[in-house]
C-alpha positions as CSV (number, residue, x, y, z in Angstrom):
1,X,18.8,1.4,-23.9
2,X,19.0,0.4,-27.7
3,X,18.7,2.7,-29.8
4,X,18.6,4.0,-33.9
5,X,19.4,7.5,-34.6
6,X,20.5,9.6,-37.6
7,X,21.9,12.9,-38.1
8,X,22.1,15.4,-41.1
9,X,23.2,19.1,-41.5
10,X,22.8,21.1,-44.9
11,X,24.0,24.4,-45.5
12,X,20.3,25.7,-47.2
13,X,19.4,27.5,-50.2
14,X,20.5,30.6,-49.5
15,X,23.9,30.8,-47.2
16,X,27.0,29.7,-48.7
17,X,28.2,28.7,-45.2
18,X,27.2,25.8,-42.6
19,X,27.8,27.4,-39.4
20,X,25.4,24.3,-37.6
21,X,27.3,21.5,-36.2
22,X,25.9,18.1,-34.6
23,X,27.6,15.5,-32.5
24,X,25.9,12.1,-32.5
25,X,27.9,9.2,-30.8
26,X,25.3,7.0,-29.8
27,X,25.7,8.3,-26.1
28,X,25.9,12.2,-26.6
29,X,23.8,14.2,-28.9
30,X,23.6,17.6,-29.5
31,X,23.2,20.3,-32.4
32,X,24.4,23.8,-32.4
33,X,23.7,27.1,-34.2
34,X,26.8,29.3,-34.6
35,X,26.7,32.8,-35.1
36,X,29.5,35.5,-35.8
37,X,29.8,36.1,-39.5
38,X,33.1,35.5,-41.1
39,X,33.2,31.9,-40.8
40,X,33.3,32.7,-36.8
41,X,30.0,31.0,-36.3
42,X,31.0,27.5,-38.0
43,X,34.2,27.9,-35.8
44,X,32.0,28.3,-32.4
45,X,30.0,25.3,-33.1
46,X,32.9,23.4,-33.6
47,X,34.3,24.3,-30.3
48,X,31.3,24.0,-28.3
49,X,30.7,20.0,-29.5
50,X,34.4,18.9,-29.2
51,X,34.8,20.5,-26.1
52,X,31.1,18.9,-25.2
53,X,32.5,15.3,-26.4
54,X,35.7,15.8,-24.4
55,X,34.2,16.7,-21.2
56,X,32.0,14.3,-21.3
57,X,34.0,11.8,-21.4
58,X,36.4,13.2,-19.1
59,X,34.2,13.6,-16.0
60,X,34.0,11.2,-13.3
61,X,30.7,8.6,-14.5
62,X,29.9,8.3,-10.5
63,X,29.3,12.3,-11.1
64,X,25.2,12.9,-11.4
65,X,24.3,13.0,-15.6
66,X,23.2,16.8,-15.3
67,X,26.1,17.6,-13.2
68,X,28.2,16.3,-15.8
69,X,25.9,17.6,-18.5
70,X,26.0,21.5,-16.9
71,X,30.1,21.3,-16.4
72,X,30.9,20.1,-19.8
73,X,28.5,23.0,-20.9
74,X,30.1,25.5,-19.4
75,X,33.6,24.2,-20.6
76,X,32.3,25.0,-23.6
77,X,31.2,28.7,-23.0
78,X,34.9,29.4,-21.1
79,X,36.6,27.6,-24.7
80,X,34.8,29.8,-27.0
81,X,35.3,33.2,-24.9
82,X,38.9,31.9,-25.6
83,X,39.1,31.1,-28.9
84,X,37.0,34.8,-29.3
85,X,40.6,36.8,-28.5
86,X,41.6,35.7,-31.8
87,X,41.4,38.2,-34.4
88,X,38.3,38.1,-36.1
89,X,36.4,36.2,-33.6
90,X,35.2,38.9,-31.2
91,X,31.4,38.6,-30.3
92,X,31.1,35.2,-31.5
93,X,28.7,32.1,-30.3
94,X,26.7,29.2,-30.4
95,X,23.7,28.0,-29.3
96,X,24.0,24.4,-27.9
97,X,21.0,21.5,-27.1
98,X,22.2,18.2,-26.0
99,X,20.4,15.2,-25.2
100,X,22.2,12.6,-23.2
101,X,20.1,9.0,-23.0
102,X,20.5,6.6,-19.6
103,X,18.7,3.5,-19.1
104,X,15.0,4.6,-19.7
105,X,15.5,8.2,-18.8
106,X,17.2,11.1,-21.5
107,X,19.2,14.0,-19.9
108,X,19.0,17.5,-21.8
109,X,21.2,20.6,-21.5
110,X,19.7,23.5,-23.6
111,X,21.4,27.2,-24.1
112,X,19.6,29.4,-27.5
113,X,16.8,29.2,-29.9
114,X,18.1,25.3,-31.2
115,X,15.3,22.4,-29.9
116,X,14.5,19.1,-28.6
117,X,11.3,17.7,-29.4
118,X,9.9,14.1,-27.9
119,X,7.3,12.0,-30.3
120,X,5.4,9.7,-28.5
121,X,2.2,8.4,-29.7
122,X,1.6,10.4,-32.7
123,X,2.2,13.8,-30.6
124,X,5.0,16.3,-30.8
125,X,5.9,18.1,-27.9
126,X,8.2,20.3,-27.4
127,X,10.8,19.9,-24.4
128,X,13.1,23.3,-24.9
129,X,12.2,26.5,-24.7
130,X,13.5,29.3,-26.9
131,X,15.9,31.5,-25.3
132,X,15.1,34.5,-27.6
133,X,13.8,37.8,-27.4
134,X,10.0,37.0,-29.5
135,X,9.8,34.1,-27.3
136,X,10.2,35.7,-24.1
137,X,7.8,38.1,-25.5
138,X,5.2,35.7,-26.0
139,X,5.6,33.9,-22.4
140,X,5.7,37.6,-21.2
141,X,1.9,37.8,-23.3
142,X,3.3,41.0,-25.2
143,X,3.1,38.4,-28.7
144,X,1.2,35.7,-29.9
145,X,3.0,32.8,-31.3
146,X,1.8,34.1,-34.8
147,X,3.2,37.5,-34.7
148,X,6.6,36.0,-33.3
149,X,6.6,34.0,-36.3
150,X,7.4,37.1,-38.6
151,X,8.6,39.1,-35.7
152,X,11.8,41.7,-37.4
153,X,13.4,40.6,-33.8
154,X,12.6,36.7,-34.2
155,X,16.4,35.9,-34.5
156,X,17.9,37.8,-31.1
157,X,18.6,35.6,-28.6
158,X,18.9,36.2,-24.7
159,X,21.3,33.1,-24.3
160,X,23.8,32.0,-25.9
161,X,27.3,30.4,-25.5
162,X,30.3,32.8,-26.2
163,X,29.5,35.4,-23.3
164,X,31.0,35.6,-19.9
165,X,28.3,34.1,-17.9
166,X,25.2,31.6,-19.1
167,X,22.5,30.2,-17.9
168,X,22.0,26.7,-19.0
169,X,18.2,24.6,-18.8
170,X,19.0,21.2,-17.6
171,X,16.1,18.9,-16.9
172,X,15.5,15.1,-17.5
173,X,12.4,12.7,-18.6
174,X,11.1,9.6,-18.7
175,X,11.8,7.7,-22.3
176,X,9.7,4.9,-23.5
177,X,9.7,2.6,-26.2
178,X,8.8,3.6,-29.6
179,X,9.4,7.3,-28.2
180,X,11.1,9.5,-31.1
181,X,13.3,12.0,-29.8
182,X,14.0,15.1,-32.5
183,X,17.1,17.6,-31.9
184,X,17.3,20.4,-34.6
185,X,18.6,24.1,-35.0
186,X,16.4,27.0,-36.1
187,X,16.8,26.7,-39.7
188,X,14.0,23.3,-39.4
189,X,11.4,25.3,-37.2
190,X,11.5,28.5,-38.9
191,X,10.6,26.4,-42.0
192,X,8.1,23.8,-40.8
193,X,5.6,24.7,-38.4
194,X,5.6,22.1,-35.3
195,X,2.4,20.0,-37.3
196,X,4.3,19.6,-40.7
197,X,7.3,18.0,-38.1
198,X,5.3,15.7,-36.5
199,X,3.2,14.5,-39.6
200,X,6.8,13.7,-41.4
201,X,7.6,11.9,-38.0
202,X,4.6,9.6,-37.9
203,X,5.5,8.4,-41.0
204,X,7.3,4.4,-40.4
205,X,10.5,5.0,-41.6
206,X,14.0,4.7,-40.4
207,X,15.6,7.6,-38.9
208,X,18.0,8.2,-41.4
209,X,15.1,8.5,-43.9
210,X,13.3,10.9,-42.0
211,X,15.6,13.2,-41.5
212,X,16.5,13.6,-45.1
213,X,12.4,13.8,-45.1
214,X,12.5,17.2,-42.6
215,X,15.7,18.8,-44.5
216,X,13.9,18.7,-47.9
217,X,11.2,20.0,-46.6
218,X,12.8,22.9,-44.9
219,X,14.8,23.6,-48.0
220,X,11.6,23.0,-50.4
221,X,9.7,26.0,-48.2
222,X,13.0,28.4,-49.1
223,X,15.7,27.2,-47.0
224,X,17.0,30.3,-46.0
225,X,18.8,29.2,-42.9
226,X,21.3,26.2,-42.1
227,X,19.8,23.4,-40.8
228,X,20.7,20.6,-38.7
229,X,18.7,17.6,-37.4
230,X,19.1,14.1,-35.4
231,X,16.2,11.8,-35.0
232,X,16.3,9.2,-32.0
233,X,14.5,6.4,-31.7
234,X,14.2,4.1,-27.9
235,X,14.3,0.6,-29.7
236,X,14.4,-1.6,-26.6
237,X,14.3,-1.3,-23.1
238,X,18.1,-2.4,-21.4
239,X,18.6,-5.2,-20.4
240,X,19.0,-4.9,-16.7
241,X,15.2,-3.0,-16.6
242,X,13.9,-6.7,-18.6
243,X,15.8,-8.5,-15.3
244,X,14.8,-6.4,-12.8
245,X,11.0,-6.7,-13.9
246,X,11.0,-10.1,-14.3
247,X,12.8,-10.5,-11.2
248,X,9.7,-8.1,-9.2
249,X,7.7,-10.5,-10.8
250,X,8.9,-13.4,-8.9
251,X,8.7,-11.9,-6.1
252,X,5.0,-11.0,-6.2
253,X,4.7,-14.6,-7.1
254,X,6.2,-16.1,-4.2
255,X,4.8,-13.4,-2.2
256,X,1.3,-15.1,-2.6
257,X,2.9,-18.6,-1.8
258,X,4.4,-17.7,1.3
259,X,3.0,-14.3,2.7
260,X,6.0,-12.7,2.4
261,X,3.9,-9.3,2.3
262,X,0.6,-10.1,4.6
263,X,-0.8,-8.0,6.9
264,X,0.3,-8.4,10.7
265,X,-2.7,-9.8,12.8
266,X,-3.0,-8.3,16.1
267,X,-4.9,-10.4,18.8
């Protein structure tokens, strides 16, 4: 799978500190939201995406993708309930989305309130769901998505990385060409509504260009969060799908030459 991508983190108009983090090799993406106060946050993120890059790469590539993806993720919980016995680092965490792309498929391992978003065809959807307390409440019916908008509980989440057990949504989909595959923390969406993202993404730019595009915006509306964004884009199919198609098509061909596929005739 070829592919462009970009990635950009900004601290925001308000905080002083950038506690989001991304990781974007080409083969793993992911962003993540760290929380703890006292510079504790930027320190979980960290940990989270080089102990996501190491495991990675460490694990066995015959292993299945979300295997791999849910090991590596909870690598990264046991490092930062480490690193959290250090002074000053008690009760801090991370949330963590990652995206891993194979052949014509993309892998995701989500923990928090951070997101993945697929644009295909001039329509956003989103593929994460929020692992916070308004959200919940709104699946539950108790909120409408407008009142969790301005919710006073809006920012407590139910998962996270950093506590002793977690519960991590792993799922995979189909990816196409053309598709447009967004990863951003909680300082975008709180921003932007999902409409503003996806008119910024319809525009025909390069990645890079459009996520300078959503930060600005986010920071134009107030900015009072960190935020951190990566834009994919599927810009050709591999190889070995082209071969294998062309390859089926030969094979209907012939098929019609020599019957390889007829019906059995019973007399």
């Amino acid at each position: 799978m070829k592919l462009r991508y970009a990635a950009l983190t900004d601290a925001g108009r308000v905080r002083e500190i950038n506690e989001d983090g991304y990781l974007a090799t080409g083969r793993v993406f992911a962003v993540a939201d760290g929380m703890g106060g006292h510079q504790a946050g930027e320190i979980a993120s960290t940990i989270a995406l080089k102990s996501l890059e190491k495991s990675l790469k460490e694990l066995p590539s015959r292993m299945n993708m979300q295997k791999r993806i849910k090991t590596s993720i909870h690598r990264a919980n046991l490092a930062i309930m480490e690193e959290a016995g250090e002074p000053g680092r008690s009760g801090m965490g991370t949330t963590l989305t990652v995206v891993v792309p194979t052949r014509n498929r993309i892998h995701i391992g989500h923990v928090g309130d951070s997101r993945a978003y697929l644009f295909r065809d001039g329509k956003l959807q989103r593929l994460t769901e929020d692992h916070s307390l308004v959200a919940q409440m709104v699946r539950d019916g108790r909120l409408n998505p407008s009142e969790a908008e301005i919710h006073p509980l809006r920012s407590v989440l139910t998962r996270a990385l950093g506590t002793p057990s977690v519960e991590i949504d792993l799922f995979s989909t189909e990816s196409r060409l053309k598709d447009k595959i967004l990863l951003c923390t909680d300082g975008l969406t709180s921003m932007l509504k999902e409409k503003e993202i996806g008119e910024i993404l319809s525009e025909n730019l390069n990645p890079q260009t459009l996520c300078q595009k959503l930060v600005e915006a986010a920071n134009d509306r107030g900015g009072i969060d960190n935020v951190t964004v990566i834009l994919i884009e599927i810009s050709g199919i591999p190889k070995r799908s082209k071969r294998r198609i062309l390859t089926a098509l030969k094979l209907i061909k012939m098929s019609g030459r020599r019957g390889i596929w007829s019906r059995k005739r019973f007399t």
